[in-house]
C-alpha positions as CSV (number, residue, x, y, z in Angstrom):
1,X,94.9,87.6,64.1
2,X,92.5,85.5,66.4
3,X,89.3,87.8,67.4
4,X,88.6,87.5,70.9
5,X,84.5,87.3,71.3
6,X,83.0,90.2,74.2
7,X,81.8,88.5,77.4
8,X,79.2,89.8,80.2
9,X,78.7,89.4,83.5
10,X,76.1,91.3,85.9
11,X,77.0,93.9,88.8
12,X,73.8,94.6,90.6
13,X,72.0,92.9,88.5
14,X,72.9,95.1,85.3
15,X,74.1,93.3,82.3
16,X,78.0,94.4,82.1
17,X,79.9,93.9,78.5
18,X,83.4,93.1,78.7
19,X,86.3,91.9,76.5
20,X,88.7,89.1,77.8
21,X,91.1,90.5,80.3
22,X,89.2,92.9,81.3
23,X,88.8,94.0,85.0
24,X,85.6,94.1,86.4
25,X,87.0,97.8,87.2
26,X,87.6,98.7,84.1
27,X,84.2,97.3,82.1
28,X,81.8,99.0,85.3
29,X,83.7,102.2,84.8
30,X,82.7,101.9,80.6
31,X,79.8,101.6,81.8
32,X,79.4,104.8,83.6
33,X,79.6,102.9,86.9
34,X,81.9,104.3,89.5
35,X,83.5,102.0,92.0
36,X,85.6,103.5,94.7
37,X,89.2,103.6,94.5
38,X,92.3,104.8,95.7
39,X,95.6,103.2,94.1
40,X,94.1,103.0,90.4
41,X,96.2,105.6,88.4
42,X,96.2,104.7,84.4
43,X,99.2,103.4,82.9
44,X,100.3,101.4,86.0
45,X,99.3,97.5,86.8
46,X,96.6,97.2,89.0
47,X,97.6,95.3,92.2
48,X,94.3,96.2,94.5
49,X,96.5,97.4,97.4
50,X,94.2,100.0,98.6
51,X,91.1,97.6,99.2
52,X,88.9,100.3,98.5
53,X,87.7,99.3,95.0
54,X,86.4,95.6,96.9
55,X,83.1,93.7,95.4
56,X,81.3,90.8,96.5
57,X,81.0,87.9,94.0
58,X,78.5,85.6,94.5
59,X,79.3,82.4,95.5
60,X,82.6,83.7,97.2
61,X,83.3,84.0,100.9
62,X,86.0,87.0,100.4
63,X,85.3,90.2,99.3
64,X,87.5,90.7,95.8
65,X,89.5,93.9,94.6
66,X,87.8,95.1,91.5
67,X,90.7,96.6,89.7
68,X,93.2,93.1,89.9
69,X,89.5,90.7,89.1
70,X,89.0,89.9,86.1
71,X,85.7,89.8,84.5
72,X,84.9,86.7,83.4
73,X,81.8,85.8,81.4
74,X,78.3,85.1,83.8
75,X,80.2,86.6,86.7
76,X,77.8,87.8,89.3
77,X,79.1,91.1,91.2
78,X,77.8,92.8,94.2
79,X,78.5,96.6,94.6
80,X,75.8,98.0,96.3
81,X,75.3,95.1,99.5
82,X,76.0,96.4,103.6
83,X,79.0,94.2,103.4
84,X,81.2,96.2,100.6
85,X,80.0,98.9,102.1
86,X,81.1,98.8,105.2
87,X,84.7,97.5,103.8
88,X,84.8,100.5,101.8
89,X,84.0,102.6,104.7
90,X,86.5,100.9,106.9
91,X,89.5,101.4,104.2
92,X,88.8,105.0,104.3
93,X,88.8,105.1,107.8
94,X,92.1,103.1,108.5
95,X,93.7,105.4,105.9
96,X,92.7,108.2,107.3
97,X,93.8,107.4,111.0
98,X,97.3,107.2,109.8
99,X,97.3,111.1,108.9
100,X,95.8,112.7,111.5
101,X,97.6,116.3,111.4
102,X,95.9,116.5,108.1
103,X,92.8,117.6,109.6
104,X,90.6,115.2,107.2
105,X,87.4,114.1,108.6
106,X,85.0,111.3,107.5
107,X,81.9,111.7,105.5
108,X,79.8,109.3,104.6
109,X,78.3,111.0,101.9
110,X,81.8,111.9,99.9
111,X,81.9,107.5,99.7
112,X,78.5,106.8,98.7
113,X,78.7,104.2,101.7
C-alpha cells in the first residue's frame, strides 16, 4: 500500500490541506469554507455544469469550476475577487430567468456576491 503524502495550495491567501485527488471543492469545504454551488449532490461525479461553484486561479485566463479542479499542490485560488463574483451572480441570474412563474427574485445577499 503506497501512502500518498497531503498537499496544500492557498485560496485567498489561506493555506488549504489537501490529499491527491482532491477537488479544490471538496478540501475548501473541510475547511469550513463554503463555495457556491448548485449541481454538487454527494455520491455523484462532479462535472461543474452549473458554473456556480467557479474560482479564479492565478495565472489562468478562465475562470475554473471548483468541484471538477483538482487541487494540486502550491495552487493559488481566488474566491473572494469582483470577477467570480460577478460569474457567480450571473449563473444565478440566467438560471433563474428560465423559471419565471416561480416567483423567485434575486438577492444579493442570499450569494454572498
Amino acid at each position: 500500500m503506497s501512502h500518498v503524502a497531503p498537499i496544500t495550495f492557498t485560496l485567498d491567501g489561506q493555506t488549504i490541506p489537501a490529499q491527491a485527488g482532491d477537488s479544490i471543492w471538496q478540501a475548501a469545504k473541510r475547511q469550513g469554507i463554503e463555495i457556491p454551488h448548485l449541481c454538487h449532490s454527494e455520491g455523484l461525479r462532479a462535472d461543474g455544469n452549473c458554473r456556480a461553484c467557479v474560482v479564479e486561479v492565478k495565472g489562468e485566463r478562465a475562470l475554473s469550476a471548483s468541484c471538477c479542479r483538482q487541487a494540486t499542490q502550491g495552487l493559488e485560488v481566488l474566491l473572494q475577487t469582483e470577477r467570480v463574483q460577478h460569474s457567480q451572480k450571473m449563473v444565478v441570474e440566467l438560471l433563474l430567468s428560465d423559471m419565471p412563474d416561480q416567483g423567485h427574485k434575486w438577492s444579493s445577499d442570499e450569494v454572498g456576491a
